[in-house]
Backbone as JSON Lines, residues from 0, in Angstrom:
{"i":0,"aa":"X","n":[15.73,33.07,0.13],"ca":[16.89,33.11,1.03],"c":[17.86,31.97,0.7]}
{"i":1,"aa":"X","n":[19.16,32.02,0.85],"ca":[20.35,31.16,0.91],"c":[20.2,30.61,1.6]}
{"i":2,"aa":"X","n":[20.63,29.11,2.05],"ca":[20.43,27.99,2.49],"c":[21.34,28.48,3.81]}
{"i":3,"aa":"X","n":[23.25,28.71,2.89],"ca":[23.6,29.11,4.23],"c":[23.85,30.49,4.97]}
{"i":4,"aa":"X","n":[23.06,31.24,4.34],"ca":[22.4,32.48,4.71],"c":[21.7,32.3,6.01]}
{"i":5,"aa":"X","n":[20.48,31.59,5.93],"ca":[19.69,31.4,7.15],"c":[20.23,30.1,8.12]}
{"i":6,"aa":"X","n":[21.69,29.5,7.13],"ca":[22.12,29.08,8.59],"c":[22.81,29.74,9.37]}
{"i":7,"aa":"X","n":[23.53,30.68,8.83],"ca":[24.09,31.74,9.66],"c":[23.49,32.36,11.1]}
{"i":8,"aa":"X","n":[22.42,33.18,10.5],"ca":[20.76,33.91,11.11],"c":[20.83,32.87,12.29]}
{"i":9,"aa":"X","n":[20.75,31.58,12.59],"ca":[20.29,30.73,13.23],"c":[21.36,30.59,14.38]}
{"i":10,"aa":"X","n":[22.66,30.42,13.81],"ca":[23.27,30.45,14.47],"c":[23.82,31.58,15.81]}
{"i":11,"aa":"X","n":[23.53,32.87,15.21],"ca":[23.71,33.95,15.73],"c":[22.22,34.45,16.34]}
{"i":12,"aa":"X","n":[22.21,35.01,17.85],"ca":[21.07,35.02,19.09],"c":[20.95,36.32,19.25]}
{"i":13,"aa":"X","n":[20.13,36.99,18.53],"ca":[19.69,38.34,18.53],"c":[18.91,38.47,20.27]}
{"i":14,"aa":"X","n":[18.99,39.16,20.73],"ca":[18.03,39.9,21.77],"c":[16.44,39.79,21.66]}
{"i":15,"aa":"X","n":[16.3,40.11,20.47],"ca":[14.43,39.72,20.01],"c":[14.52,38.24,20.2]}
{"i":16,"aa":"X","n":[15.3,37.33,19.63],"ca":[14.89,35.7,19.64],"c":[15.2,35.42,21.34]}
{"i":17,"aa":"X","n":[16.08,36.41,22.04],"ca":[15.79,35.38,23.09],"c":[14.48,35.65,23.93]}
{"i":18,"aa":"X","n":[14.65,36.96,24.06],"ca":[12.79,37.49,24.03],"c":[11.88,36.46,24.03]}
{"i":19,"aa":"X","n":[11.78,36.28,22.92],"ca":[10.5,35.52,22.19],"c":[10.84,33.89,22.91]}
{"i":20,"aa":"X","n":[11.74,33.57,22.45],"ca":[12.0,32.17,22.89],"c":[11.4,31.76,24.99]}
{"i":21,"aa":"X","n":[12.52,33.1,25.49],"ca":[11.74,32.88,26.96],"c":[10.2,33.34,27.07]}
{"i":22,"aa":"X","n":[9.39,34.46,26.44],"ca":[8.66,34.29,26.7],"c":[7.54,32.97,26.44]}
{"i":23,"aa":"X","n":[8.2,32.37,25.12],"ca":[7.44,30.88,24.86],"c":[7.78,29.92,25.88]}
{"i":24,"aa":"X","n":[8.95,29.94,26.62],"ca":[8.86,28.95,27.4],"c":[7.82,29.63,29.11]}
{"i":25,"aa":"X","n":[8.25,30.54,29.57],"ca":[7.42,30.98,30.55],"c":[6.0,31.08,30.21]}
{"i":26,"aa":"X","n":[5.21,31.41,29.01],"ca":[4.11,30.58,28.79],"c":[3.64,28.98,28.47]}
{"i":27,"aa":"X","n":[4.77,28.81,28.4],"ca":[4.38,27.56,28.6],"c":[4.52,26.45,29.85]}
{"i":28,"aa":"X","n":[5.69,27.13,30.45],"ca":[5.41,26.73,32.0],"c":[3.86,26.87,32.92]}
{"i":29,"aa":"X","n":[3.82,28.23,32.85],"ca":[2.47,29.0,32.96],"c":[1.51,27.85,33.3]}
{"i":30,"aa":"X","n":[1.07,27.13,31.64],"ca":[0.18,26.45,31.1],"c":[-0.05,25.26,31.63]}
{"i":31,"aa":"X","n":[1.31,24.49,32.09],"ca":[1.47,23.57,32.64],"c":[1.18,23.23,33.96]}
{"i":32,"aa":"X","n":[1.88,24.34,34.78],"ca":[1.26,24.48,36.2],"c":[1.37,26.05,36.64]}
{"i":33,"aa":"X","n":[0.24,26.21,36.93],"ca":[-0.31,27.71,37.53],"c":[0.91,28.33,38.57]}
{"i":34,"aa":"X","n":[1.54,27.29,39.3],"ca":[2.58,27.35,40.5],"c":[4.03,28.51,39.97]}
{"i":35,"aa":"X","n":[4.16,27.6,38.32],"ca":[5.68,28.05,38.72],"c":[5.51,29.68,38.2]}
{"i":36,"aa":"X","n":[4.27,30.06,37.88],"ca":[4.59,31.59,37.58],"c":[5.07,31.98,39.13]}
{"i":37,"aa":"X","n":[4.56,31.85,40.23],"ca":[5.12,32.25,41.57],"c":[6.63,31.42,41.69]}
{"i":38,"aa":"X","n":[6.67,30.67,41.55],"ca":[8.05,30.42,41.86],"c":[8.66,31.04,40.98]}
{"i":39,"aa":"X","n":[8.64,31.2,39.37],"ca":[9.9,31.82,38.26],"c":[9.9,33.22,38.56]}
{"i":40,"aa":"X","n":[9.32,34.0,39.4],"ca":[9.26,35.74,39.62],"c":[10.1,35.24,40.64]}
{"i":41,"aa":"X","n":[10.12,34.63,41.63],"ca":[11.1,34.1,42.95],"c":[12.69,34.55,42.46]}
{"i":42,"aa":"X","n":[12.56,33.43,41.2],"ca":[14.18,33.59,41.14],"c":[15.05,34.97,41.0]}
């Protein structure tokens, strides 16, 4: 790959990356404290 090929890619926020990205953070909230899965369905 081109250097600024995949800086492009990076720059631009497909639907799958944000996907993935929130589900990494809501597991990892999760992980941290059991609580905020009840509170983050709240919001």
């Amino acid at each position: 790959m081109v250097v600024h090929e995949s800086r492009e890619t990076e720059a631009v926020e497909t639907p799958d990356d944000r996907i993935a990205i929130n589900a990494k953070v809501l597991s990892t909230e999760s992980r941290v404290s059991p609580n905020s899965e009840c509170h983050g369905s709240g919001k």
